[in-house]
Chimera marker file (.cmm) of the C-alpha trace (Angstrom):
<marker_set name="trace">
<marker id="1" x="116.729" y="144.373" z="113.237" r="1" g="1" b="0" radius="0.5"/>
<marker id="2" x="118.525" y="146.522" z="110.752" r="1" g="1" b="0" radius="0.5"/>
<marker id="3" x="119.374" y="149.829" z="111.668" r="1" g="1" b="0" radius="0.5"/>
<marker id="4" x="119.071" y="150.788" z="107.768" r="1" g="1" b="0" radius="0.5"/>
<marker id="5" x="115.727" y="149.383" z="108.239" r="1" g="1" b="0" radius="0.5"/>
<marker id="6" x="114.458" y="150.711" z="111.087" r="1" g="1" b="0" radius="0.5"/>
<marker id="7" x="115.175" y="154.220" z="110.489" r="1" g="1" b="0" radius="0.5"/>
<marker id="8" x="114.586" y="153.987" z="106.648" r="1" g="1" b="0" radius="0.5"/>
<marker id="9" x="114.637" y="157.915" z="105.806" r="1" g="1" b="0" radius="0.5"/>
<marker id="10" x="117.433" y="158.310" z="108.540" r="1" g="1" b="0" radius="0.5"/>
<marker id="11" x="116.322" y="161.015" z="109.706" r="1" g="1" b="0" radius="0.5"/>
<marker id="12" x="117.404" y="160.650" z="113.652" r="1" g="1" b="0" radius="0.5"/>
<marker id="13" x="121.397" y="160.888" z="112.079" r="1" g="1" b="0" radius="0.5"/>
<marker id="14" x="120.703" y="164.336" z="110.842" r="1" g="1" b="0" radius="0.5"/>
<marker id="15" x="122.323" y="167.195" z="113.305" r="1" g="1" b="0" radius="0.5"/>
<marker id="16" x="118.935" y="169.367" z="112.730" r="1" g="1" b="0" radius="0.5"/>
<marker id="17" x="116.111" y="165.848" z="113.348" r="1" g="1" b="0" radius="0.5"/>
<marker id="18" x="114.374" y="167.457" z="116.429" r="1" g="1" b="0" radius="0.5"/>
<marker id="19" x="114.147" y="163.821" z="117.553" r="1" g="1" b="0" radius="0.5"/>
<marker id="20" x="118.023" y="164.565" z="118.840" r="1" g="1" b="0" radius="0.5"/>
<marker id="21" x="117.193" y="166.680" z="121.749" r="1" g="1" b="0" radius="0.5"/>
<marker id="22" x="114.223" y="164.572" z="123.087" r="1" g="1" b="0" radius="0.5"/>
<marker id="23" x="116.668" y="161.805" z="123.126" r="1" g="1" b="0" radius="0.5"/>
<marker id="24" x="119.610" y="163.410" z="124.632" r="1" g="1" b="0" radius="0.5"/>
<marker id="25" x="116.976" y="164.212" z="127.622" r="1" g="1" b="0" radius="0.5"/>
<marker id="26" x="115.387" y="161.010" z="128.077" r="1" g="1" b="0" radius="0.5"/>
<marker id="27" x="118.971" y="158.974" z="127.684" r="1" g="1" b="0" radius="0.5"/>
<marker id="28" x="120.700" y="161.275" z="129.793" r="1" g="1" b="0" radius="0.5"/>
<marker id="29" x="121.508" y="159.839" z="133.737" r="1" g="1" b="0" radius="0.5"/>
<marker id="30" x="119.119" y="162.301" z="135.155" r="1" g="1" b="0" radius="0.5"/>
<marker id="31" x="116.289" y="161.447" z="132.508" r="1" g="1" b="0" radius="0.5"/>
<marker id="32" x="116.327" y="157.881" z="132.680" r="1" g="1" b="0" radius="0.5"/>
<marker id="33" x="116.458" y="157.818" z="136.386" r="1" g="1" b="0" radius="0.5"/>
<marker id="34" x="113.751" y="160.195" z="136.935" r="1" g="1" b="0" radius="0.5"/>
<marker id="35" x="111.464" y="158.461" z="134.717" r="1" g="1" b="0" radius="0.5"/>
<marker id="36" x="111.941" y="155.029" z="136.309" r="1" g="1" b="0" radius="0.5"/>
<marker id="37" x="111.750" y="156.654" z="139.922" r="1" g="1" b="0" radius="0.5"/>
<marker id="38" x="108.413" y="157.769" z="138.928" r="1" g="1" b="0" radius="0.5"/>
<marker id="39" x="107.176" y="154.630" z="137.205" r="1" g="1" b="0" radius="0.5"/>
<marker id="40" x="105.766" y="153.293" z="140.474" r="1" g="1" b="0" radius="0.5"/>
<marker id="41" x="103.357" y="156.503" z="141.037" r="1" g="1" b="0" radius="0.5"/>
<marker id="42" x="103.505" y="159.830" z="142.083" r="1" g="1" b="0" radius="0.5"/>
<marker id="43" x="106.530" y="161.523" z="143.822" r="1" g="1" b="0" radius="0.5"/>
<marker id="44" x="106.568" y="165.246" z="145.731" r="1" g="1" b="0" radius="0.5"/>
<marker id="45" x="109.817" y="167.107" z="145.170" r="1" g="1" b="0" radius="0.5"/>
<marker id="46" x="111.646" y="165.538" z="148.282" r="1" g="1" b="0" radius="0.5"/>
<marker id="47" x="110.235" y="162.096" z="147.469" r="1" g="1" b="0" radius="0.5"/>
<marker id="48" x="113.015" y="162.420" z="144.233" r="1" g="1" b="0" radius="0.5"/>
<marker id="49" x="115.243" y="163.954" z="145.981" r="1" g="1" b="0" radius="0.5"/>
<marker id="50" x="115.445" y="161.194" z="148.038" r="1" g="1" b="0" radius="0.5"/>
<marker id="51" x="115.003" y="158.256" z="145.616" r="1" g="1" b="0" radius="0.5"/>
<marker id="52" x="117.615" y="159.469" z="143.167" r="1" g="1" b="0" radius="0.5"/>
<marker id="53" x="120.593" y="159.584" z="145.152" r="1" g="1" b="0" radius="0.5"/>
<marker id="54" x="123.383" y="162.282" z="144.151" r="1" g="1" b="0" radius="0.5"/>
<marker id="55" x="120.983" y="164.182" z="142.074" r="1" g="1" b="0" radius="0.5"/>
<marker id="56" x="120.968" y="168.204" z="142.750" r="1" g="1" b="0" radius="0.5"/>
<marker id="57" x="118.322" y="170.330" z="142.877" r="1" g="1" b="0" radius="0.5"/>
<marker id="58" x="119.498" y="171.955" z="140.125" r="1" g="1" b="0" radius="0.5"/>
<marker id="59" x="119.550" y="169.017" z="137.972" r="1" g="1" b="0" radius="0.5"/>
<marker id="60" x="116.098" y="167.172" z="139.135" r="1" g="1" b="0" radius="0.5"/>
<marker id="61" x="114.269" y="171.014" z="138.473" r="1" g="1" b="0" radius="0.5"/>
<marker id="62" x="115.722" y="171.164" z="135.189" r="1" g="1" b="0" radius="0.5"/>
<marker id="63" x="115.095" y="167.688" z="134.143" r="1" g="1" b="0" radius="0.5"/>
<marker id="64" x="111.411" y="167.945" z="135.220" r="1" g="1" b="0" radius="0.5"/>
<marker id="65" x="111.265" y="171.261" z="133.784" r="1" g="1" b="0" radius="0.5"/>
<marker id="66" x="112.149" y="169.393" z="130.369" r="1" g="1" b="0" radius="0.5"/>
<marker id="67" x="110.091" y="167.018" z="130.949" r="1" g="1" b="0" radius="0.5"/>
<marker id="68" x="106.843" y="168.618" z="131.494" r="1" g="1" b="0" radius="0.5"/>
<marker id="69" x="107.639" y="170.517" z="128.273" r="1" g="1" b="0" radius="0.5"/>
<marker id="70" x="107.747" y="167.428" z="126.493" r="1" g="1" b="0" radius="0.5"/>
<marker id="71" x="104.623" y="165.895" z="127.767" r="1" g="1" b="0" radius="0.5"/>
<marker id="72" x="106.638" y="162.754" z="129.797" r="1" g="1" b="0" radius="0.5"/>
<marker id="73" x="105.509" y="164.473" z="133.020" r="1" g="1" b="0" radius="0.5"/>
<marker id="74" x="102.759" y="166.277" z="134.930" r="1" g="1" b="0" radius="0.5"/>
<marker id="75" x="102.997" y="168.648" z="137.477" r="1" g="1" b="0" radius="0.5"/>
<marker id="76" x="100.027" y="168.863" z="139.959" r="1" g="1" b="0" radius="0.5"/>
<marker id="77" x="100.294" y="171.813" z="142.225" r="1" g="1" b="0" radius="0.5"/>
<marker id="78" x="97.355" y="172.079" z="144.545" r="1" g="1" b="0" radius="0.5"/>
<marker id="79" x="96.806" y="175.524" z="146.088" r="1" g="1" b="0" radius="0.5"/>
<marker id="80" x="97.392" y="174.707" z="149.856" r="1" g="1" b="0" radius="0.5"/>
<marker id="81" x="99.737" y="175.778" z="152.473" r="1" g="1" b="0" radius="0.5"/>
<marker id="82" x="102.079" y="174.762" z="152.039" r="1" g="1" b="0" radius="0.5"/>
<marker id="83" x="102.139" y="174.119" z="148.526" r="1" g="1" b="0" radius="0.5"/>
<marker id="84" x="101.929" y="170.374" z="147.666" r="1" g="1" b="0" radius="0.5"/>
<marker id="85" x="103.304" y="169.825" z="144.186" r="1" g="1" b="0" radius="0.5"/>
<marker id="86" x="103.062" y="165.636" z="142.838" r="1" g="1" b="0" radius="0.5"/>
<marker id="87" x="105.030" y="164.375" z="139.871" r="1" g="1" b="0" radius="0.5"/>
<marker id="88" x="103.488" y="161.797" z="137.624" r="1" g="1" b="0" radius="0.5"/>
<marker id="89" x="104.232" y="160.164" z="134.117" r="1" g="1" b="0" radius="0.5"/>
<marker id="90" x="101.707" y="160.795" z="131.461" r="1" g="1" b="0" radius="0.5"/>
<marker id="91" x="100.718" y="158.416" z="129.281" r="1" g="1" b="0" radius="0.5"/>
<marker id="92" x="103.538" y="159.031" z="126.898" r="1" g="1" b="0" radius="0.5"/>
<marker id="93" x="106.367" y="159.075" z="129.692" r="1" g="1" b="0" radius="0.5"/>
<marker id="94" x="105.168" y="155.499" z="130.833" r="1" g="1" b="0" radius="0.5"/>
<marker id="95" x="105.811" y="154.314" z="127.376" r="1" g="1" b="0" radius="0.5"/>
<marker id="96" x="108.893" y="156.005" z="127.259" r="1" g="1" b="0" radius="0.5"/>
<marker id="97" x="109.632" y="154.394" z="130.908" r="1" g="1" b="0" radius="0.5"/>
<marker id="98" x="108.326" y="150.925" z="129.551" r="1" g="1" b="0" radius="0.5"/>
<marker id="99" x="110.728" y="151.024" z="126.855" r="1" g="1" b="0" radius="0.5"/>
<marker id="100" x="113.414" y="152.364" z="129.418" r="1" g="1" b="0" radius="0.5"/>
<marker id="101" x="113.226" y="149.463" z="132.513" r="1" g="1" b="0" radius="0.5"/>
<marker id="102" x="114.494" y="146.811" z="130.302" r="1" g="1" b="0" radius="0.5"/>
<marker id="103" x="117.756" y="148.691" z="129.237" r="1" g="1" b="0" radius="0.5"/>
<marker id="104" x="118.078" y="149.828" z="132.937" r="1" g="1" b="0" radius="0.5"/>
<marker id="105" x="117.979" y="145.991" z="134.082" r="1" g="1" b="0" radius="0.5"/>
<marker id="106" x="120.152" y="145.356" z="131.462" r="1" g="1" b="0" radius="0.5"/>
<marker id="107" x="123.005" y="148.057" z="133.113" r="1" g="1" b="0" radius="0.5"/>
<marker id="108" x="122.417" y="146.871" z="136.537" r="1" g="1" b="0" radius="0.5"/>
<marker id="109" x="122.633" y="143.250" z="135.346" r="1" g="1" b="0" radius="0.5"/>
<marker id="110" x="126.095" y="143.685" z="133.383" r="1" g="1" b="0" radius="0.5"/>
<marker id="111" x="127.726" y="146.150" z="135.836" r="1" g="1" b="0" radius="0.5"/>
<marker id="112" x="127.135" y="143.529" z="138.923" r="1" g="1" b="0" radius="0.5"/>
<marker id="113" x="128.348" y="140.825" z="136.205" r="1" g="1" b="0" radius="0.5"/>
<marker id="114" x="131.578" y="143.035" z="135.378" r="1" g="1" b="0" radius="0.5"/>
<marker id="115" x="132.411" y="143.875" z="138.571" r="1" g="1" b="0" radius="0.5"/>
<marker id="116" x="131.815" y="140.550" z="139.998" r="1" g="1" b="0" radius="0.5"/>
<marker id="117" x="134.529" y="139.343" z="137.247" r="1" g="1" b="0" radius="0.5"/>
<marker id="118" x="137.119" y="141.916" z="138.017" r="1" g="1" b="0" radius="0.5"/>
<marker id="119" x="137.330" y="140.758" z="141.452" r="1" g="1" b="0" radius="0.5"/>
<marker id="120" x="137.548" y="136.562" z="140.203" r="1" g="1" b="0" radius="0.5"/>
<link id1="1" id2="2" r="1" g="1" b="0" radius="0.2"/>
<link id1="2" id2="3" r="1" g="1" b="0" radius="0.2"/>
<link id1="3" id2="4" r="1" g="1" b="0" radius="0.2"/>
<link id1="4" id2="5" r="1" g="1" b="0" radius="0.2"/>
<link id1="5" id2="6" r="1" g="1" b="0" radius="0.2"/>
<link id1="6" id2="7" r="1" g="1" b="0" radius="0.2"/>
<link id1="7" id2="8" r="1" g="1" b="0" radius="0.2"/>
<link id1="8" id2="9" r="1" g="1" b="0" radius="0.2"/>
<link id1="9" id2="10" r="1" g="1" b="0" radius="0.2"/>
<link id1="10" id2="11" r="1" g="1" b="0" radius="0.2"/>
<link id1="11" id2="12" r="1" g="1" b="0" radius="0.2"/>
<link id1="12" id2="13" r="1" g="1" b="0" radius="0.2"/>
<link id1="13" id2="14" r="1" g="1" b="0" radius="0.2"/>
<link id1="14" id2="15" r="1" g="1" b="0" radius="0.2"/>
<link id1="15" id2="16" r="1" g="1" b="0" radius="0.2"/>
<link id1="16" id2="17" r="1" g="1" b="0" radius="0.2"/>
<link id1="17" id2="18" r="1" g="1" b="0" radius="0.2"/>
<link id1="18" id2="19" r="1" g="1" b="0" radius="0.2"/>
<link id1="19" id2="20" r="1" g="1" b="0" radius="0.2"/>
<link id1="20" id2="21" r="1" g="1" b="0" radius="0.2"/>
<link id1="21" id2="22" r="1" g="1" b="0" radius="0.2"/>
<link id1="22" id2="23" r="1" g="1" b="0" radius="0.2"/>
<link id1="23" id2="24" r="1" g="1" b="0" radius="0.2"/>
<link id1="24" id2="25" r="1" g="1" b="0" radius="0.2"/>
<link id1="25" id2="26" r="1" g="1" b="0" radius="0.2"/>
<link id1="26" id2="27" r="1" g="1" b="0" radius="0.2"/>
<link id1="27" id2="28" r="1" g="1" b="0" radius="0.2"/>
<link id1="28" id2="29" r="1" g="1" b="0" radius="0.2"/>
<link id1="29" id2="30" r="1" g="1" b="0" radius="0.2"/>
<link id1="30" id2="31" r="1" g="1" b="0" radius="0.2"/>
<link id1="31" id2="32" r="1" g="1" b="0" radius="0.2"/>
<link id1="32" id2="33" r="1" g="1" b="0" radius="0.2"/>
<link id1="33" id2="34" r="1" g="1" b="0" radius="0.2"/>
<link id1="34" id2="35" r="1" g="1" b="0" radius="0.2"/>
<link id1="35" id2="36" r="1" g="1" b="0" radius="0.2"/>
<link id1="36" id2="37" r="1" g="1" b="0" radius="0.2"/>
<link id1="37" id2="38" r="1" g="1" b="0" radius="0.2"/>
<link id1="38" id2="39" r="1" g="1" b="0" radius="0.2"/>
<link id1="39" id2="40" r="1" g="1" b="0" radius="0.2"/>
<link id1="40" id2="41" r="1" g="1" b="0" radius="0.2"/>
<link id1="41" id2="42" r="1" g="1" b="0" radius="0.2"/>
<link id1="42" id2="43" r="1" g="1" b="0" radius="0.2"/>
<link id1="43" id2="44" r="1" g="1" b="0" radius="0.2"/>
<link id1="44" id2="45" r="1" g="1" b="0" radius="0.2"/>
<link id1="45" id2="46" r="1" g="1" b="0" radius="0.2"/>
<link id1="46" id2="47" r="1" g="1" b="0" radius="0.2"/>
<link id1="47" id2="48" r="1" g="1" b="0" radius="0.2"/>
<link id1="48" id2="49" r="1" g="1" b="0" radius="0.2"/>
<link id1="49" id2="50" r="1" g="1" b="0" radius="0.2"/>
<link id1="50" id2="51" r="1" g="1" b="0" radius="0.2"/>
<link id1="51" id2="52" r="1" g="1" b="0" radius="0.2"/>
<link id1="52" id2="53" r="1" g="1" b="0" radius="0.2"/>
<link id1="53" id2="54" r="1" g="1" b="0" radius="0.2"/>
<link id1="54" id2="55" r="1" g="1" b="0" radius="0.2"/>
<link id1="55" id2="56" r="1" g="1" b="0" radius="0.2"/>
<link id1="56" id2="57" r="1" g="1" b="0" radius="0.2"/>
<link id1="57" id2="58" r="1" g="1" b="0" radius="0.2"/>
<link id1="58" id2="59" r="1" g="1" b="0" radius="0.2"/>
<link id1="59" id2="60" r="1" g="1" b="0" radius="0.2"/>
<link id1="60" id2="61" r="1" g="1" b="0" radius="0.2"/>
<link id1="61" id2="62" r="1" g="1" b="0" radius="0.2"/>
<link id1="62" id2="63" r="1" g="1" b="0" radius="0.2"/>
<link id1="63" id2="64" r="1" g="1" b="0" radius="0.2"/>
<link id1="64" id2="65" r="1" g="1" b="0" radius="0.2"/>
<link id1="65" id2="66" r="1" g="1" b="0" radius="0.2"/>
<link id1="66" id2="67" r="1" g="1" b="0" radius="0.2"/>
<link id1="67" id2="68" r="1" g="1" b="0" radius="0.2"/>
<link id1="68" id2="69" r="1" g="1" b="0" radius="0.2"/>
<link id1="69" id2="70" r="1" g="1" b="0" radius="0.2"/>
<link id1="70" id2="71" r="1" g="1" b="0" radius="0.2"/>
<link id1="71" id2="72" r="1" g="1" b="0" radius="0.2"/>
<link id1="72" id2="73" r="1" g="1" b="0" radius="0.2"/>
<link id1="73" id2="74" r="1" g="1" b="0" radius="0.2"/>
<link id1="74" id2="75" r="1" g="1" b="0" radius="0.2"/>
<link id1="75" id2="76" r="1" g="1" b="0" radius="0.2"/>
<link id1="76" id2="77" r="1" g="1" b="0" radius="0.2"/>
<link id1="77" id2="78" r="1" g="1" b="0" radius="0.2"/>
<link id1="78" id2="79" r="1" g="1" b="0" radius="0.2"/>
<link id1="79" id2="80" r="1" g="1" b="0" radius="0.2"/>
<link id1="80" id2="81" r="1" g="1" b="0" radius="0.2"/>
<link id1="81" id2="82" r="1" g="1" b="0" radius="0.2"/>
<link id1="82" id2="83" r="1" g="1" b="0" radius="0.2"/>
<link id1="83" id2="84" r="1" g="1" b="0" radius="0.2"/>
<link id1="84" id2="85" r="1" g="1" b="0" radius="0.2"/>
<link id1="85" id2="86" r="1" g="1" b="0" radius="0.2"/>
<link id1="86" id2="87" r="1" g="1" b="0" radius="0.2"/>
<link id1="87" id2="88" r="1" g="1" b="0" radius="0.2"/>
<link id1="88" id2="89" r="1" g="1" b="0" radius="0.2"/>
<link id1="89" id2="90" r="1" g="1" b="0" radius="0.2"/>
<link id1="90" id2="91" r="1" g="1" b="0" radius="0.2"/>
<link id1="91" id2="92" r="1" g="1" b="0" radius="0.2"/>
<link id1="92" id2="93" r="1" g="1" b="0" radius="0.2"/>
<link id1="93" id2="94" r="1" g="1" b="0" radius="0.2"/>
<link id1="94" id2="95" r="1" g="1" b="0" radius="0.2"/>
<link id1="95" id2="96" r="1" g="1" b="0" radius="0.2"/>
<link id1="96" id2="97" r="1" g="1" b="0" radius="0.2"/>
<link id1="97" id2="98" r="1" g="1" b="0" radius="0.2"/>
<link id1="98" id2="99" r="1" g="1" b="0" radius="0.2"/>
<link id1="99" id2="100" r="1" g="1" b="0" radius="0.2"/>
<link id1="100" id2="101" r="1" g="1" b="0" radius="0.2"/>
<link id1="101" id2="102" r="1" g="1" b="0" radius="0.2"/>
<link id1="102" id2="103" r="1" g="1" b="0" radius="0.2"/>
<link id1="103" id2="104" r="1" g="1" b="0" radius="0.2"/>
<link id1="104" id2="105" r="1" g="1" b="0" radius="0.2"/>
<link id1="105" id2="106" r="1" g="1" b="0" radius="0.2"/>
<link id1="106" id2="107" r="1" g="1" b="0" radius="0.2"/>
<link id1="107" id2="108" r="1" g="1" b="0" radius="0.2"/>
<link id1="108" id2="109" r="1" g="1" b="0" radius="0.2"/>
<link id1="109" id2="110" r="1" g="1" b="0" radius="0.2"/>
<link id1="110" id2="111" r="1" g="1" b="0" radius="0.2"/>
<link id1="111" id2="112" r="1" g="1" b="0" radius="0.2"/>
<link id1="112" id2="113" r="1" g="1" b="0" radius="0.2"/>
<link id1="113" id2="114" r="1" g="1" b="0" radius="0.2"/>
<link id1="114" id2="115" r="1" g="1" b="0" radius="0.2"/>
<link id1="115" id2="116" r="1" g="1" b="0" radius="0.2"/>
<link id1="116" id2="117" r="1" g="1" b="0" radius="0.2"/>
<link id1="117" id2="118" r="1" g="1" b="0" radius="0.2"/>
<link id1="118" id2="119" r="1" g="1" b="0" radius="0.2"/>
<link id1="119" id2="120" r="1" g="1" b="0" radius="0.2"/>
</marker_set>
């Protein structure tokens, strides 16, 4: 597929298309692996924590932050003690996550293949 004719008003290659800063959170290494950590179901705060490894509390509270402002993610905070808070996708982060797991293979894929051939 062309580029020219996929994008035909070329819009995303402006600095001001707001399209920019949805993509530069989704794409980043946080995003992407927050998204596909909760593609299986829901996931409490330590749940991530613990699935993406080397992530900070800073960073996974910022990212979901981002993310619930952009509609990819729901927070459910029940009023108990202590507080149980769940992390889903909504309907428009699992198509973002859909569209994200084949690219993510890919990586995995190629990395194991180009590491594999440094070492040959």
């Amino acid at each position: 597929m062309s580029v020219t004719k996929a994008f035909p008003e070329g819009q995303v290659f402006s600095a001001d298309c707001p399209s920019r800063r949805l993509l530069g959170e989704i794409t980043s290494k946080w995003g992407v692996l927050v998204l596909i950590a909760l593609a299986d179901g829901p996931l409490r705060w330590s749940g991530l924590l613990r699935r993406i490894g080397g992530v900070s509390e800073k960073m996974l509270a910022r990212t979901l932050r981002s993310f619930e402002a952009e509609g990819l993610v729901l927070r459910d905070a029940r009023p108990v003690v202590p507080p149980h808070v769940e992390y889903s996708l909504t309907d428009a982060g699992r198509e973002v996550t859909d569209r994200l797991v084949p690219l993510v293979v890919w990586a995995e894929e190629y990395a194991v293949r180009a590491h594999t051939a440094e070492r040959d």
